[in-house]
C-alpha positions, 0 to 999 in steps of 0.5 A, spaced: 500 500 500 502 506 498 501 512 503 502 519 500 499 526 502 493 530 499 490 536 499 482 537 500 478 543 498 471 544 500 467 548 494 462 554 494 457 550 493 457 544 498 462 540 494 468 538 494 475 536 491 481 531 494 488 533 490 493 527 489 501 527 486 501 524 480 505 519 483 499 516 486 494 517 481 499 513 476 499 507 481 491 507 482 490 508 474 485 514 474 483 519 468 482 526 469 476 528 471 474 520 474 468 518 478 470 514 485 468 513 492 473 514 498 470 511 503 473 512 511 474 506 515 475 509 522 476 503 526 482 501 522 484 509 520 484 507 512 481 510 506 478 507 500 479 510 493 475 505 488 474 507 481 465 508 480 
Protein backbone atom coordinates (compact mmCIF):
# COMPACT_ATOMS: atom_id res chain seq x y z
CA UNK A 1 0.00 0.00 0.00
CA UNK A 2 1.23 3.36 -0.68
CA UNK A 3 0.95 6.25 1.66
CA UNK A 4 1.32 9.86 0.39
CA UNK A 5 -0.22 13.36 1.36
CA UNK A 6 -3.08 15.05 -0.22
CA UNK A 7 -4.93 18.10 -0.24
CA UNK A 8 -8.58 18.50 0.35
CA UNK A 9 -10.56 21.71 -0.53
CA UNK A 10 -14.30 22.08 0.02
CA UNK A 11 -16.07 24.06 -2.73
CA UNK A 12 -18.72 27.16 -2.54
CA UNK A 13 -21.46 25.15 -3.48
CA UNK A 14 -21.27 22.04 -0.79
CA UNK A 15 -18.81 20.20 -2.75
CA UNK A 16 -15.57 19.01 -2.57
CA UNK A 17 -12.20 18.48 -4.26
CA UNK A 18 -9.29 15.95 -3.00
CA UNK A 19 -5.85 16.86 -4.53
CA UNK A 20 -3.07 13.92 -5.01
CA UNK A 21 0.51 13.85 -6.57
CA UNK A 22 0.63 12.42 -9.50
CA UNK A 23 2.64 9.58 -8.48
CA UNK A 24 -0.17 8.46 -6.67
CA UNK A 25 -2.52 8.86 -9.39
CA UNK A 26 -0.16 6.80 -11.50
CA UNK A 27 -0.47 3.91 -9.37
CA UNK A 28 -4.19 3.80 -8.90
CA UNK A 29 -4.77 4.38 -12.71
CA UNK A 30 -7.15 7.24 -12.55
CA UNK A 31 -8.01 9.55 -15.55
CA UNK A 32 -8.72 13.13 -15.43
CA UNK A 33 -11.95 14.18 -14.20
CA UNK A 34 -12.90 10.03 -12.90
CA UNK A 35 -15.51 9.47 -10.52
CA UNK A 36 -14.51 7.42 -7.36
CA UNK A 37 -15.67 6.81 -3.80
CA UNK A 38 -13.49 7.32 -0.74
CA UNK A 39 -14.83 5.68 1.84
CA UNK A 40 -13.16 6.11 5.64
CA UNK A 41 -12.69 3.45 7.69
CA UNK A 42 -12.25 4.86 11.25
CA UNK A 43 -11.70 1.73 13.06
CA UNK A 44 -8.57 0.69 11.01
CA UNK A 45 -7.87 4.76 10.09
CA UNK A 46 -7.79 3.59 6.33
CA UNK A 47 -9.07 5.33 3.45
CA UNK A 48 -10.56 3.68 0.45
CA UNK A 49 -10.27 5.01 -3.44
CA UNK A 50 -12.33 2.60 -5.60
CA UNK A 51 -12.98 3.73 -9.19
CA UNK A 52 -17.40 4.29 -9.95
Amino acid sequence: MKRDVGRYHKLPWGGGQLTIPKDLVKELRLNNKEKVLLEYDPNKKELRITKL
